[in-house]
C-alpha angles and dihedrals in degrees: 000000000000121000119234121249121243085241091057094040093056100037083052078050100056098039093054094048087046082051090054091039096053117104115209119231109252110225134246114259083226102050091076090062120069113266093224110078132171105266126234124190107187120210105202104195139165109240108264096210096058099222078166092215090146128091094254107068114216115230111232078238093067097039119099131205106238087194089058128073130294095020093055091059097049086045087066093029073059098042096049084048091059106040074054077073080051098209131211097200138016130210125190141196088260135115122236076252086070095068077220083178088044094054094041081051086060092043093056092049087053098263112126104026100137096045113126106207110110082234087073106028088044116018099036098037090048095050090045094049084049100047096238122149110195134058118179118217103213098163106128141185127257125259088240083072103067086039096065098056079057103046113004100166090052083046092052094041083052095051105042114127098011100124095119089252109131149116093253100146084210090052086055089054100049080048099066093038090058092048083052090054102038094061090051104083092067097060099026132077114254101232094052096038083053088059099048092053094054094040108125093249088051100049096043092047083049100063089036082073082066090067109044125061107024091014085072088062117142115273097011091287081142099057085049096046091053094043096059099031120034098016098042092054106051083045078057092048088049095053084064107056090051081057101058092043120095108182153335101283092063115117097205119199114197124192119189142127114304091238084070093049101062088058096038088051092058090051099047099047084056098048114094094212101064133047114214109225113199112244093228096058099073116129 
């Protein structure tokens, strides 16, 4: 047997301790999950037609006309800045119930045109510019509602005092700031205005109005309430859109309330099969 040279036997000595010394990468969480993802740009909106089903009330002084100048001109200033995202769907705050194909098959043949809804001046407009035949209506009920056919005096004990009438200082707060946005879009123009509302801090403060107020209920009857009511149902809304997308490659426009939006951001920037992409980056 030869013997090893001293060269050989240090050189064996300093690559095991550099063996032992060596500290192995720890990998990125997201590097286990594929880097293309279906894209979803989120058009949180008020609703231009002012049905005032919310709980804020919106005075005829702070409305505006989206048929009459200047608005109909930054509808269309808004419409050319989202087909920029090209979509290759889009979904809409509808029900199946709303034909929402049907009805972009009678826009495109001229009917509708003076409808208000965003629905109609965004959704509609921006699918028949861009040839495209098909929007999918993927709003969705809450799962309170199909408890309450089950249990309706639980459901009323639950429920009872959540008005959002109450002495919350941060109520008080959110209150001020709604009545702030809600006057806006009169003096501001309606793309940029668009872009303040689904801004990260905006969306984030809006569904911050969700846990303050009735969410401080006694017993937790609050946590409870928005679980099976608000959240569920844009969760709801969420499975549906997984539904509707078919793979990476789609390119998925959403238009909702922005109410909506601020939940549906947070899903989908923790999903690992979409990639949010912020309204105001468009190029």
């Amino acid at each position: 047997m030869k013997k090893l040279s001293l060269i050989t036997l240090v050189t064996i000595c300093f690559n095991t301790l550099n063996l032992f010394g060596q500290k192995s990468e720890i990998k990125q969480p997201s590097s286990f999950f594929p880097k293309e993802k279906a894209q979803v740009l989120v058009v949180g909106t008020f609703h231009f037609d002012y049905p005032n089903l919310d709980v804020n009330k919106i005075n005829d002084g702070d409305k505006i006309d989206v048929l009459k100048e200047p608005k109909k001109s930054e509808i269309t200033e808004l419409v050319n800045y989202i087909k920029k995202f090209k979509p290759t769907k889009i979904a809409i705050e509808a029900t199946p119930k709303w034909n929402a194909t049907e009805k972009l098959r009678q826009y495109k043949a001229g009917n509708s045109r003076n409808e208000r809804d965003e629905r109609y001046q965004i959704a509609l407009r921006v699918a028949s510019e861009m040839k495209m035949d098909t929007i999918y209506g993927i709003d969705a009920g809450s799962f309170d509602e199909d408890l309450v056919k089950l249990d309706s005096v639980y459901f009323q004990k639950l429920f009872k005092g959540f008005d959002f009438q109450n002495d919350d200082k941060f109520n008080a707060m959110y209150m001020k700031w709604f009545d702030y946005e809600e006057k806006l879009p009169v003096t501001t123009n309606l793309l940029k205005y668009i872009k303040h509302i689904n801004t990260s801090e905006s969306h984030k403060l809006g569904y911050g109005a969700y846990l303050v107020g009735d969410f401080k209920l006694d017993n937790q009857r609050g946590a409870d309430i928005l679980s099976i009511w608000w959240y569920n149902r844009n969760l709801r809304i969420f499975r549906k859109l997984q539904e509707i997308t078919e793979s990476s490659k789609d390119r998925i426009l959403v238009i909702f309330g922005n109410g909506h939006a601020a939940v549906l951001r947070q899903l989908l920037e923790s999903s690992p099969e979409y990639k949010f992409i912020e309204f105001d980056s468009l190029k």
